[in-house]
C-alpha positions as CSV (number, residue, x, y, z in Angstrom):
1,X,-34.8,37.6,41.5
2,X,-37.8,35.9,39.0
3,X,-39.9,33.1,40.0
4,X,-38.3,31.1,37.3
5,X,-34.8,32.0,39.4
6,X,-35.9,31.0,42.0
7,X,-37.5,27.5,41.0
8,X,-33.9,26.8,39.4
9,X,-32.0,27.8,42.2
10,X,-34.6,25.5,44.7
11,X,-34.2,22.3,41.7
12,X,-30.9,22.5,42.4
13,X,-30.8,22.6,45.5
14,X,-32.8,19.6,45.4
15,X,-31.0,17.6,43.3
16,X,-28.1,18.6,45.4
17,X,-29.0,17.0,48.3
18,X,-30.6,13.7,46.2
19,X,-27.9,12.9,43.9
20,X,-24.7,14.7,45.6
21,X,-21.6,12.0,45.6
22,X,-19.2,11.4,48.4
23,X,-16.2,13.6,48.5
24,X,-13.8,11.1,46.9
25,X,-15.9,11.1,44.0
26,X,-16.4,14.9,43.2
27,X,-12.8,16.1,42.3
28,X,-12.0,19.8,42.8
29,X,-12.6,21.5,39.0
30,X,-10.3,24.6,37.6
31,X,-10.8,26.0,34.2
32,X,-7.9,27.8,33.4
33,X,-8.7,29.9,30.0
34,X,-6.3,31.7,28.2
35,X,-7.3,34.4,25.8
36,X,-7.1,34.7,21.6
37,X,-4.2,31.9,22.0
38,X,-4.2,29.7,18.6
39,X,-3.9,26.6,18.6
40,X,-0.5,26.4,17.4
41,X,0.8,28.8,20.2
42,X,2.0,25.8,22.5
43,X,4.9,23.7,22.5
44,X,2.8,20.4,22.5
45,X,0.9,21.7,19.7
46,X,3.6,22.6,17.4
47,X,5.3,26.0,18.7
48,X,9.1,26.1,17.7
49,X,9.8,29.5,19.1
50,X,7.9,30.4,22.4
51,X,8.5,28.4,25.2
52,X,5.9,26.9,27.6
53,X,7.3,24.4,29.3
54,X,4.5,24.4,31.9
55,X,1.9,23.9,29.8
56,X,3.7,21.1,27.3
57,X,4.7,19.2,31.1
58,X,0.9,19.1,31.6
59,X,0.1,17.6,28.3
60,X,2.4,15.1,28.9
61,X,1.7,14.4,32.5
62,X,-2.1,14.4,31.1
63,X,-4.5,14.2,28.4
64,X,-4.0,16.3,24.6
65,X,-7.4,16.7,22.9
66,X,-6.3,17.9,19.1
67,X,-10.4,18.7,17.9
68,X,-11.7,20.7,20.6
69,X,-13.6,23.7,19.7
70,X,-14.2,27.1,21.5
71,X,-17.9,28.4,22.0
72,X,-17.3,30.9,19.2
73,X,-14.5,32.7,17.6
74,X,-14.9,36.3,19.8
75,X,-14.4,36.5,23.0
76,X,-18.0,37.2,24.8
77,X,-20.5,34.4,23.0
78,X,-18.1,32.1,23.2
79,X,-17.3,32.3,27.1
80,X,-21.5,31.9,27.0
81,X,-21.1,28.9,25.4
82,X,-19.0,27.5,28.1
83,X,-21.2,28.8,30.9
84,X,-24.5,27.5,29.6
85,X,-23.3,24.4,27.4
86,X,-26.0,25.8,24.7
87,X,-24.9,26.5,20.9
88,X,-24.9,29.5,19.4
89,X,-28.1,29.0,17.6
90,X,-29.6,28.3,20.8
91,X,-27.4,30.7,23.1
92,X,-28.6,34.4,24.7
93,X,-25.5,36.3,24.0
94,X,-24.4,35.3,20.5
95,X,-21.6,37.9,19.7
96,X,-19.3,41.1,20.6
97,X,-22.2,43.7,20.8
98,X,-21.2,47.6,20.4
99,X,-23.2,50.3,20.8
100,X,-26.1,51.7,22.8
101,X,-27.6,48.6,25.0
102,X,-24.5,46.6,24.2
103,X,-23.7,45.6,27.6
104,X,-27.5,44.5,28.6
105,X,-27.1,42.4,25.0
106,X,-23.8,40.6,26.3
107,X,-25.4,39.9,29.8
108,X,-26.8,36.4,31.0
109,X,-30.3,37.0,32.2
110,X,-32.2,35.4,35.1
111,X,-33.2,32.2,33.4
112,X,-29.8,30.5,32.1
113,X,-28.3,28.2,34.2
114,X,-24.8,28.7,34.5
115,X,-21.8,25.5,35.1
116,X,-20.9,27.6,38.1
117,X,-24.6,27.4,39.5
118,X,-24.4,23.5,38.7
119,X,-21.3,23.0,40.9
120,X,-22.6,25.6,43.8
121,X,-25.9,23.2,44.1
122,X,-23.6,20.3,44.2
123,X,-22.3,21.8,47.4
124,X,-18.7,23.1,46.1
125,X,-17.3,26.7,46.7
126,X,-16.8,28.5,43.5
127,X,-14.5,31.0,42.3
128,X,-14.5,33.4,39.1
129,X,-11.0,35.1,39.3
130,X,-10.2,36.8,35.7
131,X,-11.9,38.6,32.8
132,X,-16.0,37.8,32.9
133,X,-17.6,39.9,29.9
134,X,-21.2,38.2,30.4
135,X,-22.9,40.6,32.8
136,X,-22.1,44.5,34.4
137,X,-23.1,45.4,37.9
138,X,-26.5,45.8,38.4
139,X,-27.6,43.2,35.9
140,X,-28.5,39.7,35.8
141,X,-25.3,38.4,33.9
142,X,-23.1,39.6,37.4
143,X,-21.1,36.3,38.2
144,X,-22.4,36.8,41.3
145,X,-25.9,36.5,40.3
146,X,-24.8,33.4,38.3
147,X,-23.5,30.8,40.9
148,X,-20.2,31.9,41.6
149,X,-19.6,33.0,45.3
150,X,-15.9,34.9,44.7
151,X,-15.1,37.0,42.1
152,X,-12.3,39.5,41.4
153,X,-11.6,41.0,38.0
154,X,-12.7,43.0,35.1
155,X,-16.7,42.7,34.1
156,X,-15.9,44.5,31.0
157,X,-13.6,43.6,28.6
158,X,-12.9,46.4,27.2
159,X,-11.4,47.3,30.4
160,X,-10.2,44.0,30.3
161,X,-8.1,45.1,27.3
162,X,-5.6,47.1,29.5
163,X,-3.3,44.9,31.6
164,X,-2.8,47.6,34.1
165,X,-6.1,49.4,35.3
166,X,-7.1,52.0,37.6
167,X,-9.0,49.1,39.8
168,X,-10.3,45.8,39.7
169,X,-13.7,44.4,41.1
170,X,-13.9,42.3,44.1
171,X,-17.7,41.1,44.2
172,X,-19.8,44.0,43.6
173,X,-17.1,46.7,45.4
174,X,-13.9,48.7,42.8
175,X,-11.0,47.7,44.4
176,X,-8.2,50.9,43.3
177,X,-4.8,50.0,41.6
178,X,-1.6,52.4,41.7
179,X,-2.1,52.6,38.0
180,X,-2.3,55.5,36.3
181,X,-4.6,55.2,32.9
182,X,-5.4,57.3,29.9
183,X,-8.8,56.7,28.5
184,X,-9.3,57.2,24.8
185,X,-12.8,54.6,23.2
186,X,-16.3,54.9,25.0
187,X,-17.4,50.9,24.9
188,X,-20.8,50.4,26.9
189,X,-20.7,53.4,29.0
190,X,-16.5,52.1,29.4
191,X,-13.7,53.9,28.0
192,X,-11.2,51.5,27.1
193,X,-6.9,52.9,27.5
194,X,-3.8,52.8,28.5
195,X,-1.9,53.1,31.8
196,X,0.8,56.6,31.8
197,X,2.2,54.7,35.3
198,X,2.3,50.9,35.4
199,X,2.5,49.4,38.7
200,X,0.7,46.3,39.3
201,X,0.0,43.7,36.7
202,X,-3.4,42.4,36.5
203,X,-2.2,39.0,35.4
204,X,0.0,38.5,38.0
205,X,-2.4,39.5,40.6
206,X,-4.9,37.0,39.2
207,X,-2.5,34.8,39.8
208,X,-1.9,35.3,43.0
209,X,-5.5,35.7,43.7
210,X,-5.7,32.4,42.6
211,X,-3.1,30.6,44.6
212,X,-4.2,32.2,47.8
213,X,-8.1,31.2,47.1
214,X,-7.4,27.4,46.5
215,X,-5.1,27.4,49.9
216,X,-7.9,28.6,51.6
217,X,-10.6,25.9,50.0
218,X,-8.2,23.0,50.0
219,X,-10.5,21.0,52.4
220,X,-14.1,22.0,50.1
221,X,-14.6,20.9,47.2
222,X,-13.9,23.7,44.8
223,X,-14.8,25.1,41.3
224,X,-12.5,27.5,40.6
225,X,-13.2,29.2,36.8
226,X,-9.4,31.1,36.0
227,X,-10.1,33.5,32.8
228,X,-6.7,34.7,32.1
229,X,-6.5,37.7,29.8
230,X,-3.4,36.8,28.1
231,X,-2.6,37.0,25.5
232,X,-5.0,39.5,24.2
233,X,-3.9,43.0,23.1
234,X,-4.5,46.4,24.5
235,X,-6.8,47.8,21.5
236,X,-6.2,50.4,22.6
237,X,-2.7,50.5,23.3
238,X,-2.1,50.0,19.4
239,X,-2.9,53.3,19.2
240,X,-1.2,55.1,22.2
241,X,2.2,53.6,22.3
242,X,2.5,51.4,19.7
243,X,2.7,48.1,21.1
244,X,-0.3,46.4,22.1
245,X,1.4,43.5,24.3
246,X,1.6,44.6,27.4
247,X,3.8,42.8,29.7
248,X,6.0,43.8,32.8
249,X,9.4,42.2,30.4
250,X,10.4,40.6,28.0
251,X,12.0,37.8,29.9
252,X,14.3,35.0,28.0
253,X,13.3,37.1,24.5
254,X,15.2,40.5,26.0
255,X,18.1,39.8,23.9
256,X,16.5,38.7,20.8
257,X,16.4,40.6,17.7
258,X,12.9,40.3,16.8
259,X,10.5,43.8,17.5
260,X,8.9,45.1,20.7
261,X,5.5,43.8,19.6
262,X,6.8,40.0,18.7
263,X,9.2,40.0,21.8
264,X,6.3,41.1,24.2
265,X,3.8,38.5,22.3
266,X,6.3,35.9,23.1
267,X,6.9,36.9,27.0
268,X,3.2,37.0,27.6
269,X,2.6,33.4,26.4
270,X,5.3,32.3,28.3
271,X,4.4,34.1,31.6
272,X,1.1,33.1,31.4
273,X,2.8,29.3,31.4
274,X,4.8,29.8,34.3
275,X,1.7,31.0,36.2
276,X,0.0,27.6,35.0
277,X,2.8,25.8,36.8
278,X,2.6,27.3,39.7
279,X,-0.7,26.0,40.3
280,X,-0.3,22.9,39.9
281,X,2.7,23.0,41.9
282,X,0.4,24.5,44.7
283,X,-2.3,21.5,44.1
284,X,0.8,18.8,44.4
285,X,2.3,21.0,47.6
286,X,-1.1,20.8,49.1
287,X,-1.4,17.1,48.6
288,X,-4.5,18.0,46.5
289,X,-3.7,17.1,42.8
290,X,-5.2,14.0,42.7
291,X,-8.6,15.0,44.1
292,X,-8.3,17.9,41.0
293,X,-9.7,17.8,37.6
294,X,-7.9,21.1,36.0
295,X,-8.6,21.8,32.4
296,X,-6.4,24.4,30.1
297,X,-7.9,26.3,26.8
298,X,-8.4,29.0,25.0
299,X,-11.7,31.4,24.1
300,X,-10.7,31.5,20.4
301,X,-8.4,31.4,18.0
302,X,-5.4,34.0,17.9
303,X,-5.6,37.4,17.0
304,X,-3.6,39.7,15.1
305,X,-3.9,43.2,17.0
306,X,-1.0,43.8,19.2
307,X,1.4,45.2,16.4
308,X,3.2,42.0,16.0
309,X,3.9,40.4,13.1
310,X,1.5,36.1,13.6
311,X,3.4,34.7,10.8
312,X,6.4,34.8,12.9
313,X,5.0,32.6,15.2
314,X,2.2,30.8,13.2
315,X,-0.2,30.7,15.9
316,X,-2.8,28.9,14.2
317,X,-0.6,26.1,13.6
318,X,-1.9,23.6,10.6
319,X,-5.2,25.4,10.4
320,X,-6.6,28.1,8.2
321,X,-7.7,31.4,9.7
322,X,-7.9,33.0,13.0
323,X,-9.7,34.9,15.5
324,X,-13.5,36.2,13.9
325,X,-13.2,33.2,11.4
326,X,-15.1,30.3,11.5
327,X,-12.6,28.1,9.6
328,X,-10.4,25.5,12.2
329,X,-8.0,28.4,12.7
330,X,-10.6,30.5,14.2
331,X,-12.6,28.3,16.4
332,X,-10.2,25.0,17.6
333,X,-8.2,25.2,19.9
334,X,-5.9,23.6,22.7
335,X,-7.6,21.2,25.7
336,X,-5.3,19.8,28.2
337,X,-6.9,17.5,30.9
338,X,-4.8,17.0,33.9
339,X,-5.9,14.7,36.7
340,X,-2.9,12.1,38.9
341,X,-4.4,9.2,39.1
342,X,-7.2,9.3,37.1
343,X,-6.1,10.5,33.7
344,X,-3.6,8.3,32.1
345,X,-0.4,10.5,31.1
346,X,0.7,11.1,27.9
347,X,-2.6,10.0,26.2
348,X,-3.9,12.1,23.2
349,X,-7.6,12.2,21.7
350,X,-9.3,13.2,18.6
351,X,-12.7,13.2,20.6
352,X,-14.9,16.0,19.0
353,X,-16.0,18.5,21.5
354,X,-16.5,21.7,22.4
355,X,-17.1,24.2,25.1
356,X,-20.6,23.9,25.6
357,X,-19.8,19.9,26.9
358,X,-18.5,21.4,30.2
359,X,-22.1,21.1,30.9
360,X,-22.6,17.5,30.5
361,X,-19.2,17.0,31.8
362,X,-19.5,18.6,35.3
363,X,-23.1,17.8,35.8
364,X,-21.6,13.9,35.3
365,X,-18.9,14.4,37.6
366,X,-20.7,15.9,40.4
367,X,-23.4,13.2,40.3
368,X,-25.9,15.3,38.4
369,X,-28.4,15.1,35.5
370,X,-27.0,17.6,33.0
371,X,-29.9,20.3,32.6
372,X,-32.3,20.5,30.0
373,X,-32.3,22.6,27.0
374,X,-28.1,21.8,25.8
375,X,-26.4,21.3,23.7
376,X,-24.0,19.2,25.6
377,X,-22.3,15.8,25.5
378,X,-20.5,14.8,28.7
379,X,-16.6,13.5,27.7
380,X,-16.1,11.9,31.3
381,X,-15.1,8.8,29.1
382,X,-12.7,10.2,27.0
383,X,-10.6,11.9,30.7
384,X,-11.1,8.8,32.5
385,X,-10.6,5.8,29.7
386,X,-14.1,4.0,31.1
387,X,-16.9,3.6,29.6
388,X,-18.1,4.4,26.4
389,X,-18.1,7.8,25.0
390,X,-21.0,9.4,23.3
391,X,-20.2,11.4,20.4
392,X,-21.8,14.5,18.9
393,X,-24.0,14.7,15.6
394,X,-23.2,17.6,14.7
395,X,-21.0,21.1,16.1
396,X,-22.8,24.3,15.1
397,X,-21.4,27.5,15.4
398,X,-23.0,31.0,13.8
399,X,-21.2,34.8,13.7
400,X,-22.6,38.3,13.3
401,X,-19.3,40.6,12.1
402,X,-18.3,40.9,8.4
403,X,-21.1,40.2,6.5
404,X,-22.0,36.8,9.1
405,X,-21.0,33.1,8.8
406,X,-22.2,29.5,9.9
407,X,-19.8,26.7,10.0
408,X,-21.2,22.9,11.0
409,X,-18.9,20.1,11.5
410,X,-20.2,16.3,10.9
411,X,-17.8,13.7,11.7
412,X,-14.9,14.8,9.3
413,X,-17.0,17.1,6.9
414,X,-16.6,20.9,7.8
415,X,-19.2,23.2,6.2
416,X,-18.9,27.1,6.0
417,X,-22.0,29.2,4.7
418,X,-21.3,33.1,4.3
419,X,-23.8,34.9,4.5
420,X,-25.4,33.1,7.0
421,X,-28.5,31.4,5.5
422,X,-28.6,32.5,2.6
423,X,-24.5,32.1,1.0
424,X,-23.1,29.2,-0.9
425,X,-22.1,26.4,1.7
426,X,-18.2,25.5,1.0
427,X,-17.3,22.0,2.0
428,X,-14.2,20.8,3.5
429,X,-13.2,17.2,4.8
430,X,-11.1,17.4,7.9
431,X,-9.0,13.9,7.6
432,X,-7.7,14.9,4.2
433,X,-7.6,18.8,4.5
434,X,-7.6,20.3,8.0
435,X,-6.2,23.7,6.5
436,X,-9.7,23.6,4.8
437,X,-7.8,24.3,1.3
438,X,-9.9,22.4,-1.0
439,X,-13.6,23.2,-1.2
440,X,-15.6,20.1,-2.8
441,X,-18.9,21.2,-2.1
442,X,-19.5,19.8,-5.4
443,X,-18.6,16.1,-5.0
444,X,-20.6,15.5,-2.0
445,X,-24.5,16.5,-2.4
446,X,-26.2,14.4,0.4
447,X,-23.6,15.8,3.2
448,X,-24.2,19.1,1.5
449,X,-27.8,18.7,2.3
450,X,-27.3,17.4,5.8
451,X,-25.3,20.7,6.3
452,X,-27.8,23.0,5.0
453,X,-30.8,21.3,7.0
454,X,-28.6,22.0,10.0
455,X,-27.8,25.4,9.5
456,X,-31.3,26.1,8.9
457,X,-32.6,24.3,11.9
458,X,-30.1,25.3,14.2
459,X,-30.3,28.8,13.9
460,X,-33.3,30.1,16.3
461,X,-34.0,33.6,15.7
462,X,-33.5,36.0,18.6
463,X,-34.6,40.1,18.7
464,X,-31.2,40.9,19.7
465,X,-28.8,39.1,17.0
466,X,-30.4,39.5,13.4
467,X,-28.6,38.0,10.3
468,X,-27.9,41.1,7.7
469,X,-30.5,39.6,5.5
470,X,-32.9,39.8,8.6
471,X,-32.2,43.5,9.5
């Protein structure tokens, strides 16, 4: 471990012991985070035709936000973003990498200070059960080098793409599954596949995981960070046996006329929503779900890669684009705050936020100053209706596939530069046009300036993640 590890881990510590609430005061926390689900994919957001009942009971029992964004609009920054509460201009892992050194490139190092190390110096148990993607064995990024005491699931996620693997991790240790796999792309010294034999479904055993871990730390306080992989595709399933949705059944769809790939899309969705309701079942069984904070999104927008045919169930709702775009469709998507007793139900927000406010959030609700060096705005106001909330200046996002992008958003005004730092900047305003149809880059210089002096500033240059211009 660094000297600069260390001094964080013993400032913690500190501040722990200085500034740590009383009991009543620190909720338990679970992040529950579904994966490539659009922001049109659930009932309370607009779905007509897959049920999750579950999920739209929580919105209604809780707290809707409808301009919450993800980190990033791929899966590995953007889960970055959430664990460091910095932007991607500021961030260490700022995309997908491939290739040779790709999985030291998607690691945390020593020196970021993770939500989950916040929380463990507060004095609560944590948990990582689900798909990580920020750190292999054997370097720094290792969720348990990063605050959390428990983990079980996939490091990579490419192995993450297949729903019923060979093994699972369990801390540092392969735990073997009954599934039989056939291997087909090298990714990062991990061949990605399919299972021949399917016998245990790693969604369902997360699940389980879950439930059994929060029964056993219903008397700490507890972070409990709940990845899902659903609903992403097997890639590589696409390719093997033509469907890349990969679920035990098909459920209430069996009898449906629509193909394998839509009717598996569907039961996925809606399994992963029954799984939500079970733990908050568990938290009301265990007279718990008051002393509970537990938070529902999604890592990006939806993706089209599982053989099914999105327009059927227009995932992205309202919005223009989807997963690896930096348009709404790519990069908002669903919050649901559920807390008895302290959220009021049935409430909806158009607070602007994003991932990286976990930060501020957490660090607030534990009693703590939230870290230097964010880019984080705490929305404690917005859950609990007191006090006054701060807002944002600005959202910044940047992206490294197809030919790169930047995207800013200023109150209402949406700005999308490709290439980034160098394209055109097209302009959009939200209140009018949240399908970002109309570009009036034209009629609006001074906020086209304000979003080009933002872009430029907010983009630090890093060795590892070089704009195409800068290669």
């Amino acid at each position: 471990m660094s000297l600069h590890r260390i001094q964080l881990v013993f400032l913690a510590a500190l501040l722990a012991i200085a500034a740590a609430p009383a009991r009543a005061q620190s909720p338990n926390v679970i992040f529950i985070l579904a994966d490539d689900l659009g922001y049109g994919d659930l009932g309370s957001y607009g779905q007509r035709l897959i049920q999750t009942p579950r999920l739209d009971r929580m919105a209604a029992e809780g707290l809707r936000f409808t301009d919450f964004y993800a980190g990033a609009t791929v899966c590995a920054p953007s889960r970055g973003v959430l664990m460091t509460g910095k932007h991607l201009g500021h961030a260490h892992v700022r995309g997908n990498a491939s290739g040779a050194g790709a999985m030291i490139m998607q690691s945390l190092r020593d020196e970021d200070l993770t939500i989950a190390e916040v929380m463990r110096g507060a004095g609560y148990s944590t948990a990582l059960i689900g798909k990580w993607g920020l750190g292999e064995l054997g370097e720094p990024g290792h969720p348990l080098e990063q605050g959390f005491e428990t983990f079980y699931g996939y490091l990579n996620q490419v192995h993450a793409h297949n729903y019923y693997p060979e093994f699972l991790w369990r801390g540092r240790s392969r735990e073997p599954l009954p599934n039989v796999v056939e291997r087909e792309r090298e990714y990062g010294g991990f061949r990605g596949g399919w299972a021949t034999e399917r016998k245990r479904y790693s969604h369902d055993l997360f699940m389980n995981e879950a439930l059994s871990w929060i029964r056993g730390h219903r008397e700490d306080p507890f972070f409990l960070y709940l990845p899902l992989t659903i609903p992403h595709a097997n890639n590589e399933g696409t390719r093997g046996v033509g469907d890349g949705a990969e679920v035990p059944d098909h459920g209430i769809y069996s009898g449906l006329q629509w193909p394998e790939p839509d009717r598996g899309q569907a039961a996925m969705i809606t399994r992963m929503d029954r799984g939500v309701g079970r733990i908050l079942d568990l938290l009301v069984e265990l007279d718990i779900a008051e002393e509970t904070l537990v938070l529902f999104s999604s890592d990006n927008g939806p993706h089209n890669e599982a053989g099914h045919n999105p327009t059927r169930f227009d995932p992205s709702g309202p919005l223009r684009g989807m997963k690896r775009d930096l348009y709404e469709g790519g990069i908002r998507v669903p919050l649901l705050a559920w807390w008895p007793g302290a959220i009021q139900p049935g409430r909806v927000s158009g607070h602007v936020g994003y991932f990286g406010d976990l930060m501020a959030t957490l660090s607030e609700l534990v009693g703590r100053e939230t870290p230097a060096e964010t880019d984080s705005v705490s929305f404690i106001p917005v859950l609990t209706g007191k006090g006054e909330q701060a807002k944002h200046e600005f959202l910044y996002w940047e992206f490294y596939e197809g030919g790169s992008a930047q995207a800013v958003r200023i109150d209402n005004w949406k700005g999308v530069r490709k290439p980034m730092l160098t394209g055109p900047i097209e302009l959009y305003d939200l209140s009018t046009d949240p399908g970002e149809k109309y570009n009036i880059s034209r009629s609006a210089p001074k906020v086209m300036e304000a979003m080009e002096q933002i872009m430029d500033r907010e983009h630090e240059p890093h060795p590892n993640w070089k704009p195409p211009t800068a290669r």
